[in-house]
N, C-alpha and C positions, 0 to 999 in steps of 0.2 A: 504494500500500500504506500502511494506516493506519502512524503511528508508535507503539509505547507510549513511556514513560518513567515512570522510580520517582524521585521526588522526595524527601528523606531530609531531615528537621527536624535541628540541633544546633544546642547553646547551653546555658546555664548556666539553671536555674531561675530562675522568676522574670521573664525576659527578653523573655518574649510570644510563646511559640512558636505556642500551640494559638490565641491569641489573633488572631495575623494567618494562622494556616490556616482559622479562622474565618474572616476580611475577604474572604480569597482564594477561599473554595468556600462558605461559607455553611453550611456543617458542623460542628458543634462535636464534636471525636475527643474528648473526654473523654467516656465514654459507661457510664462504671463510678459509682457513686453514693459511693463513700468519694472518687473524684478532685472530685466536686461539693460534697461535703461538707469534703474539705479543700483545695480549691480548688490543687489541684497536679498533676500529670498521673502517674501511677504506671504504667500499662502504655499499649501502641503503641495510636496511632487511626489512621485509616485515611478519606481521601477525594478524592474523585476532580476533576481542574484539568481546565478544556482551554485550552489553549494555541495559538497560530499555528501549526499544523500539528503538532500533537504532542497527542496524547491522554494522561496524566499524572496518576497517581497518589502522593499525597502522605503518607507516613508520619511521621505524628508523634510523637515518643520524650519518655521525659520526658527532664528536667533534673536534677533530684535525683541526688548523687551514691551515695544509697542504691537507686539504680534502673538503675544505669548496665550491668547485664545484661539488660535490657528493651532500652537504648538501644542494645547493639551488634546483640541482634537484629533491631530496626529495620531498623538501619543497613547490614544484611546484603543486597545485593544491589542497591542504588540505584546508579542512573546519575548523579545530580546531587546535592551538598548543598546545601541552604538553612540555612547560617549565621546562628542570631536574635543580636543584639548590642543588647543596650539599649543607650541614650548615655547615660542618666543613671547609669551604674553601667561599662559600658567590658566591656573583659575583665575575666574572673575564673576561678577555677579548672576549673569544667567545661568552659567556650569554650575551653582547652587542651586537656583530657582530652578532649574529642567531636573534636577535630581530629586529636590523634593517633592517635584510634581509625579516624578517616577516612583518615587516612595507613596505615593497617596493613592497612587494607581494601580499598588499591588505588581508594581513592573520588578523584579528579584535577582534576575539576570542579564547580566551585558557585557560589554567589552569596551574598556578604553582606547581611541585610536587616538595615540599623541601625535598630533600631526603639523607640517611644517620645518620638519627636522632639516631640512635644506636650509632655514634660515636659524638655528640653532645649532652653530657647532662646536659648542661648549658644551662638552659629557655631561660635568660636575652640577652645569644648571640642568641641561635633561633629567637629572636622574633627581635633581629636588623639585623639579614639576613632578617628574613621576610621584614622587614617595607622596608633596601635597594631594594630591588626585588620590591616592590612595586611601588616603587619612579621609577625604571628604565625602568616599564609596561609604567608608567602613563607617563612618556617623551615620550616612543617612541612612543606609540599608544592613549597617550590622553585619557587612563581608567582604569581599575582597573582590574584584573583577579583574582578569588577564587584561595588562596595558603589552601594545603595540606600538612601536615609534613607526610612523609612514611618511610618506611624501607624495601628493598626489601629481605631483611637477614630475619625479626623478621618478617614478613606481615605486621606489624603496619600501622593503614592508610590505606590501599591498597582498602578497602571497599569506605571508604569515600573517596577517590580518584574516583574510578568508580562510586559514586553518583555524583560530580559534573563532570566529563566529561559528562553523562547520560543527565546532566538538561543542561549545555551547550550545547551540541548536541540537545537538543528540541528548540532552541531558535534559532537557526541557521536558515536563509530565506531557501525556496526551488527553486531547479534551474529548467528552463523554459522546458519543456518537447516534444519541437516543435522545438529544434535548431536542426544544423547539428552535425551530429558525430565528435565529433575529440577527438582522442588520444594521447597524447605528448608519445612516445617510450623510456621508463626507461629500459628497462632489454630484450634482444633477447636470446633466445638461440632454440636448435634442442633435439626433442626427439623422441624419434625410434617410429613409428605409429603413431604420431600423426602432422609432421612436424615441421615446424616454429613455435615456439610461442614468442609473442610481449607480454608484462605486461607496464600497466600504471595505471594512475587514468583517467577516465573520464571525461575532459573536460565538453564537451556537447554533444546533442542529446545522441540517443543510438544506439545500432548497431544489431542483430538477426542474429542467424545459418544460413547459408547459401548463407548471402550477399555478394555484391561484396563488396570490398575496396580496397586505392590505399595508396600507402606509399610512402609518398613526405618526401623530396623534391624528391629523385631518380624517384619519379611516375612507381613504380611496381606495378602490380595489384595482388590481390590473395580472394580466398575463404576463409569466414568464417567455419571452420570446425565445431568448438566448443567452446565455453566461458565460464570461471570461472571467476564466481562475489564473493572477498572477499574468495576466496580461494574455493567453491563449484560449480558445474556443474550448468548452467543454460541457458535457450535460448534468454535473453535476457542481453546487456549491459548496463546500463542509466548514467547520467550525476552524478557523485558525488560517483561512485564505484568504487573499482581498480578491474580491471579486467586484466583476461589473454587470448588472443585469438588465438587461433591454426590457421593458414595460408595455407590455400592448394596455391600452383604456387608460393610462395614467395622463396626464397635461403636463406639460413641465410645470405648471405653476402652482400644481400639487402635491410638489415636492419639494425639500430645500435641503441643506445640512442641518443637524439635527433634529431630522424626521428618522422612522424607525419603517424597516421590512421587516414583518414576519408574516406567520403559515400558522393557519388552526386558530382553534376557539381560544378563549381564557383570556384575551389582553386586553388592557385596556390601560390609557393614562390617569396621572392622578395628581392633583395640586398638594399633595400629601404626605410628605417623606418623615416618617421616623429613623435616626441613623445614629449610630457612633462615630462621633466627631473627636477629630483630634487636630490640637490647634497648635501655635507656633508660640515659644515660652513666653513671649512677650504679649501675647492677644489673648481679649477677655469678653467674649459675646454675653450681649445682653438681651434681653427677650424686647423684642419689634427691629432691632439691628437689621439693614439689607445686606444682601451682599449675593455674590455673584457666582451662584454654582455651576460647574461643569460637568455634566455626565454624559457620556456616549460624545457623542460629536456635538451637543448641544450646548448651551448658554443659556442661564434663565436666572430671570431676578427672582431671589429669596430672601423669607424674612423668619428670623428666629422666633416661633412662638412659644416654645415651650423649653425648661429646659430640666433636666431630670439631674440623676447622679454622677459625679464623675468619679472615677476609676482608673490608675495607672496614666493617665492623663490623658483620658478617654471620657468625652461629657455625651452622657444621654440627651439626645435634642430632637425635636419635632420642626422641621421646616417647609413654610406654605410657602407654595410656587406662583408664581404670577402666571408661568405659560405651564400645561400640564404635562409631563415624560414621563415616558414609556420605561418601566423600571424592573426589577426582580431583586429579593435580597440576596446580599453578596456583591451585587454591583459596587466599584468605587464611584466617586465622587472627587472634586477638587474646589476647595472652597477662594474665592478671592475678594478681598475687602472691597467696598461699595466705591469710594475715595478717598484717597489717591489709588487706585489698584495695583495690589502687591496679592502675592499670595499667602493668604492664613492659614492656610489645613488644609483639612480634607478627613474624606470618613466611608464607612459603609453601611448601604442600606442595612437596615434591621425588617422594616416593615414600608414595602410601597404604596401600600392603601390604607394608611391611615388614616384615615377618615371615620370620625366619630367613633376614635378609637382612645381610652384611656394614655397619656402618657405613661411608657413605665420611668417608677422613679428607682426602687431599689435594684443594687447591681447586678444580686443573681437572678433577678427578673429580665434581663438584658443581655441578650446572649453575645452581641456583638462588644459589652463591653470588657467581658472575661473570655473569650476565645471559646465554642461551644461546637459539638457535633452536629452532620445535620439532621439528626432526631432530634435532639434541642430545640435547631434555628424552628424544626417544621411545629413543635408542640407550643414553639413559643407563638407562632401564627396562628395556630389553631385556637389555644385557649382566649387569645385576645379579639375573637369575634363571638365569643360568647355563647347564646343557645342558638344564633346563626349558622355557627359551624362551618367548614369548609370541602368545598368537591376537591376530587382528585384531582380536576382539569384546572381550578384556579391553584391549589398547592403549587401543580406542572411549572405556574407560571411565576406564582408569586415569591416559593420559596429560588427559584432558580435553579432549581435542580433535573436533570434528564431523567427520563420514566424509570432506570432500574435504581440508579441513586436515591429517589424516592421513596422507590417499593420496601429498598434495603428501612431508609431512614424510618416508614412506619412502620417495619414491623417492630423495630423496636420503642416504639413509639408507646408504646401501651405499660411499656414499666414507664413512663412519665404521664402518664395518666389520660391518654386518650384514646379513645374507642373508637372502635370504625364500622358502619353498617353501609354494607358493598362501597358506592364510590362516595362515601360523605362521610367527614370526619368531624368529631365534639371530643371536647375535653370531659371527662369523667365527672367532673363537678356539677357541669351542667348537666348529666343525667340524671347524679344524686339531685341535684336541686328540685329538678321536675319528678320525679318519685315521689322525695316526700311531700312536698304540694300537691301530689294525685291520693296518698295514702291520707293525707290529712283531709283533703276532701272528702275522701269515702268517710272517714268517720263522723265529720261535721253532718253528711249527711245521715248517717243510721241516727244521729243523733237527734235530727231533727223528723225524721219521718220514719219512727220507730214500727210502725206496723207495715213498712217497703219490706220487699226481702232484697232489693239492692240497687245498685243505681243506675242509672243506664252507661253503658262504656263508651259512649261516644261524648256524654256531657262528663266522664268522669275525666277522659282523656283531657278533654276541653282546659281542666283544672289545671295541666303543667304551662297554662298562658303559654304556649311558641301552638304554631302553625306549619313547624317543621313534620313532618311525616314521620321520617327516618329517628328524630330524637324522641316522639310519642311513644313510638317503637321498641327505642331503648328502651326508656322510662318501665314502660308498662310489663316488658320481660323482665327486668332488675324485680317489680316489686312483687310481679308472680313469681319468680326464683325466689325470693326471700321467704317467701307461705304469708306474705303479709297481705293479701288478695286474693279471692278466687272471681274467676271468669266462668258464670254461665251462659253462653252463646252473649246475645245484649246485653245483660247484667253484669254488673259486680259488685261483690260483699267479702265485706272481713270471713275469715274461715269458719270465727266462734260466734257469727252471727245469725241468731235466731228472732224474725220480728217477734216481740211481745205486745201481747192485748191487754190492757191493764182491766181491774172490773170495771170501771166507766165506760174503757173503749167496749168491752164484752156485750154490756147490757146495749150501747149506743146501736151495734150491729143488730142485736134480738131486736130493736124497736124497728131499727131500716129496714129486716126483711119483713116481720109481718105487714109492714104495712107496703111492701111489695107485693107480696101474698095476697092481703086483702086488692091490692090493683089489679090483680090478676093480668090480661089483656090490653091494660092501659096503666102503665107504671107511671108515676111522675119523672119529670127531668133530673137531672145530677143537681141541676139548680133549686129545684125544689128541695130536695130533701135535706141543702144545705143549706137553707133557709130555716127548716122548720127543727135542725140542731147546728145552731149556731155557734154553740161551745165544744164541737168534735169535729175532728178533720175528716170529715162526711168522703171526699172522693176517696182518700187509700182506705177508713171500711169496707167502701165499695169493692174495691181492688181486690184488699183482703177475702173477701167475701165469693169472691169470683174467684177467686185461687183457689178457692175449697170447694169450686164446682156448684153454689148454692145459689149464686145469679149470673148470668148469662149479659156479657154488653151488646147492647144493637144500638149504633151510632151513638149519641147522647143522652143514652138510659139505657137502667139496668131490668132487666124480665128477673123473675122467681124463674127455678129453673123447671118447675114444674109448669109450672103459667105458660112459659115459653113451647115449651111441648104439646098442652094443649091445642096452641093456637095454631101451632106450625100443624098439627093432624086438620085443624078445620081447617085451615088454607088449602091442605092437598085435597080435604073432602069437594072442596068447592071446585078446585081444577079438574076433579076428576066427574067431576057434573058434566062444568062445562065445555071441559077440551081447551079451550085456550081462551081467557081475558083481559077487559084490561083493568088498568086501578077502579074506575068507575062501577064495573061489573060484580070485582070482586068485593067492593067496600058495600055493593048492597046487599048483598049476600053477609058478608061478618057484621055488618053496623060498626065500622069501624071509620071515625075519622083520617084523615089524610097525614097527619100530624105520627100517627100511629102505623097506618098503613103502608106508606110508603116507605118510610125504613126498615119494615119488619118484609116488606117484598123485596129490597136490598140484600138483606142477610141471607131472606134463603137465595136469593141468587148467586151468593156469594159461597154456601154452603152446598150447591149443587144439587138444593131442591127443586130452582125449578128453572128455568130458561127463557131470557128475551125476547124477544122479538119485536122491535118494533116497539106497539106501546102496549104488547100483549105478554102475556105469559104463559106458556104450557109446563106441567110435569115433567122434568129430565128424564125418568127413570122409575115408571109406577112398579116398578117390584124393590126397587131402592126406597120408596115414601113408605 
C-alpha cells in the first residue's frame, strides 16, 4: 500500500523556505505574481516529493509574520515539519512562533534544514545555530529533531536532507482507514471542463469518483468528478494525502478556504466549542475576551464564555464562534490575540456541540485536561447530553474516532458507566434516574387508587419524563430485573400488590350493584352513580366490580351481569322473529330507549352476536346465540 505524507515548511522569512522546496521538487510554490514581484511568499504553495517509500506532498507557508494565518492553515494537517533555519541569521522571531504553532497543532515530528551554508563558512557559528535550534525543538516539543546543513544554490545536503525526511516519514503512526471523510478546504478555484475544484490535505477517511459530498458549513452538495492524490489522477482519496477534487453541482462561490468536505450523515457545524486551552506564560483570558481561533484551514472570531479549571497549565474553557466549524474532538486549534495579533495558545476540542451543555468545571471531569483514553473522551460525551443520549452515527463524528476505534472504545465503555441499546448510547445515571421516577410513580399510584390492580404501562413509562424510546427501554428492564415491578400485558404493579377494599369501599360496591340489579335493562350512567356517592371513588368500584365478573361495561355504563344476559337473549329473540332490523324495529319490540339501545347493539356487534349491515342487523350465528 502506497504511503502518503504532508510535509509542512516553517521558518522565519527570508530563511529559504520556497527556495530549497524548489532544490527539492523542482517546483517553485510561489505561483501568485505580487509573491514574484515582491519576492516573499504570501499564500501556501503546494508540491509534490517522492521519497524512499513514501509518496509526499510539500506545503509551503510563508514566513512573514503578516501572513502567519496562511501559515497555520498550511500547517493544518501535516505529518512532518520541515524546519528552514538560515545560519547566517540563526533563530528569530517567526522560527518560535511557527514552532509553537506546531506544538499546538499536535505536529511531533520534523526535521531541521539549516540552510544557506554557502553564506556561513564559519563551523564554530554553524554548529551554535545548530545546538540554539536544538534547544528551541526541545522546549517546545520536549525532543530532538535531525538538523541538516543544505544549500539550495550549491545542492549541498539536499540528498541527506531527503534521507532523513524519508526515515522520519517511516516512523510516522498510520491513520485509521475506517473514519469518515473530511477535508478542511485550502484552495477553491474553476476550471473550464472540469468544474469546481476544492485542494486540501486529508483529514480522515477517504472519498472515491463518483460520491456524493457536502460542503459545510454552507451544506452544498456536489459530485465527485475526479481526484488528484499528490498532484496525479487517481480514484481514490485517503486520510494523510493532499488531494484535489473536481465538484460536479458545486459554484465556486460555495466554497472558500475554511469550508469543510465530507461523506455520510452525523455532521454538522457548531458556534460551540468546549476545549483545553493552553496558553503562553505571560497570557491570562478572561470570560467575553475575542480572539482569533484557527482550526482546519479556517479563521473565526471567538469569545471566551466560560471558563472552568485549570490543570498543569491547561484551563477548561467554552468558546462561542461568531462563524460556525465543522469540528470532532481531538481536533487542535490555535489561538491568536484579538490586538495587536500574536499568538497565545492553542488547545483541543473536548466537546464540539456544546450547546446547552453544562461547562465542566472539575478536572477529572475533563478529559482533555488530564490526558484520557478514548473510552473516556467517548463516556465523557455521552454522559454530558444527558437523558438525550447519543447515536452511534453522531459519536462516529463527534468523538472523532473511525468505526472500529469506536467499537473498541464502547465496549469498554460500560465499566465507566454507560449502557448501550443497539445504536444509542446513555450514561447509567440516566437510567437509574428514570427507574426510580417510574418505580416511585407506580407507588404514588397504588397509593392513591388502592382498589386498581395496576397502572397502565404506557402512563407508567410516561413517569421517566424523556421521550426517548431506547432509555424507557432501559428504564423499564432495570426495574423489572430488580422484582421491583411486574408487567401484566398493559398493566403494572408492585409484586406485593394486592388492591384492598376497605369496609366502606365493600359496603359502597353492595349498594352500586343492587341498584344495578334493580336497573336491570336500563343501568344508570358512571355519572350517575357518582353523583349519588359522592364520598367513594365510584369508577374503580366499578372497575373492581367488573374484574370479579359481577358487571359487565357497554360504552359509558355498567349492566349486572345477569341483567346483561337477559337482554342480550331478548335481542336474539327478536332477531330471530324478525330476520334482520333496524334500531327503530328493534327498540319497538324491547321498549327500549335509544340512549340504551344503541350501545347495547354496539357491544353485541362487537361480541359477535350479531352483524351490520347497513342500518340493519341480523344474527351472526343462530347456533352460536
Amino acid at each position: 500500500m502506497e504511503r502518503h505524507v504532508v510535509i509542512g515548511t516553517a521558518g522565519h522569512i527570508d530563511h529559504g523556505k520556497t527556495a530549497l522546496v524548489k532544490a527539492l521538487t523542482g517546483v517553485d510554490t510561489d505561483r501568485l505574481a505580487e509573491e514574484k514581484a515582491r519576492g516573499i511568499t504570501i499564500d501556501l504553495g503546494f508540491a509534490p516529493l517522492e521519497l524512499d517509500g513514501a509518496h509526499a506532498s510539500i506545503v509551503d507557508v510563508p514566513g512573514h509574520e503578516g501572513f502567519i494565518r496562511n501559515m497555520v492553515a498550511g500547517a493544518t494537517g501535516v505529518d512532518l515539519a520541515l524546519l528552514v533555519v538560515a545560519v547566517d541569521e540563526g533563530v528569530m522571531p517567526q522560527t518560535r512562533e511557527h514552532l509553537a504553532i506546531l506544538r499546538h497543532l499536535g505536529v511531533e515530528r520534523g526535521v531541521v534544514a539549516l540552510t544557506k551554508t554557502d553564506l556561513a563558512a564559519d563551523a564554530d557559528w554553524r554548529a551554535l545555530v545548530a545546538e540554539d535550534v536544538a534547544a528551541l525543538v526541545a522546549s517546545e516539543l520536549g525532543g530532538r529533531w535531525p538538523a541538516v546543513e543544505v544549500s539550495a544554490v550549491t545542492g549541498a545536503g539536499l540528498d541527506r536532507l531527503r534521507a532523513a525526511l524519508a526515515h522520519e516519514a517511516t516512523a510516522l503512526g498510520t491513520r485509521a482507514t475506517d473514519d469518515r471523510f473530511r477535508l478542511p478546504v485550502d484552495r477553491v478555484f474553476a476550471l473550464a471542463g472540469a468544474g469546481t475544484i476544492v485542494t486540501g490535505t486529508v483529514w480522515s477517511g477517504s472519498v472515491a469518483e463518483g460520491e456524493i459530498v457536502r460542503v459545510l458549513p454552507a451544506g452544498a452538495q456536489a459530485r465527485v468528478r475526479s481526484i488528484q492524490v499528490h498532484g496525479a489522477a487517481a480514484p481514490v482519496a485517503g486520510a494523510g494525502s493532499r488531494a484535489a477534487l473536481a465538484l460536479v453541482g458545486l459554484a465556486r462561490e460555495q466554497a472558500e478556504r475554511g469550508a469543510v468536505v465530507v461523506t455520510g450523515d452525523g455532521w454538522r457545524a457548531s458556534r460551540w466549542l468546549d476545549a483545553a486551552v493552553s496558553l503562553a506564560p505571560d497570557v491570562a483570558l478572561k470570560v467575553r475576551t475575542r480572539v482569533h481561533l484557527h482550526h482546519g484551514t479556517a479563521v473565526v472570531v471567538a469569545r471566551v464564555a466560560r471558563l472552568g479549571e485549570s490543570a498543569t497549565g491547561v484551563t477548561a474553557m467554552r468558546l462561542a464562534l461568531d462563524t460556525p466549524l465543522v469540528a470532532r474532538a481531538g481536533d487542535r486549534f490555535v489561538l491568536r490575540s484579538w490586538s495587536p495579533v500574536t499568538t497565545i495558545g492553542g488547545g483541543v476540542v473536548v466537546d464540539p456541540w456544546a450547546e446547552r451543555q453544562p461547562l465542566v468545571r472539575r478536572r477529572d471531569d475533563m478529559p482533555g485536561l488530564r490526558g484520557a483514553t478514548a473510552a473516556e473522551q467517548v463516556a465523557h460525551l455521552v454522559r454530558r447530553r444527558g437523558a438525550t443520549g447519543m447515536t452511534r452515527t453522531e459519536l462516529e463524528v463527534a468523538a472523532g474516532l473511525g468505526a472500529s476505534a469506536l467499537a473498541a472504545a464502547l465496549d469498554r465503555c460500560g465499566e465507566l458507566g454507560v449502557i448501550g441499546s443497539a445504536d444509542w448510547f446513555v450514561s447509567g445515571a440516566q437510567v437509574e434516574a428514570a427507574a426510580v421516577r417510574m418505580v416511585e410513580a407506580l407507588g404514588a399510584f397504588h397509593a392513591a387508587h388502592p382498589l386498581e390492580p395496576g397502572m397502565s404501562a404506557q402512563a407508567w413509562r410516561g413517569a421517566a419524563r424523556s421521550d426517548r424510546r431506547e432509555l424507557l427501554d432501559l428504564a423499564e428492564a432495570r426495574a423489572l430485573s430488580r422484582g421491583q415491578v411486574l408487567r401484566e400485558g398493559g398493566l403494572v404493579r408492585r409484586p406485593d400488590w394486592d388492591p384492598a377494599v376497605s369496609t366502606a369501599g365493600q359496603a359502597t360496591a353492595e349498594r352500586v350493584l343492587r341498584i344495578l340489579e334493580a336497573a336491570d335493562a336500563e343501568p344508570p350512567s358512571v355519572a350517575d352513580l357518582a353523583a349519588a356517592f359522592p364520598e367513594a371513588d365510584v369508577p374503580a368500584v366499578l372497575r373492581m366490580l367488573a374484574r370479579a365478573g359481577r358487571i359487565v361495561p357497554v360504552a359509558e355504563r355498567y349492566y349486572e351481569a345477569g341483567a346483561l344476559g337477559r337482554e342480550r337473549e331478548r335481542l336474539v329473540a327478536v332477531l330471530r322473529e324478525l330476520g334482520a332490523a333496524s334500531p327503530a324495529g328493534i327498540r319497538e319490540r324491547l321498549g327500549r330507549s335509544r340512549k340504551w339501545l344503541i350501545p347495547l347493539l354496539e357491544w353485541a356487534d362487537r361480541q359477535g352476536v350479531t352483524v351490520r349491515d347497513g342500518d340493519r342487523r341480523t344474527l351472526r350465528d343462530e347456533r352460536g346465540a
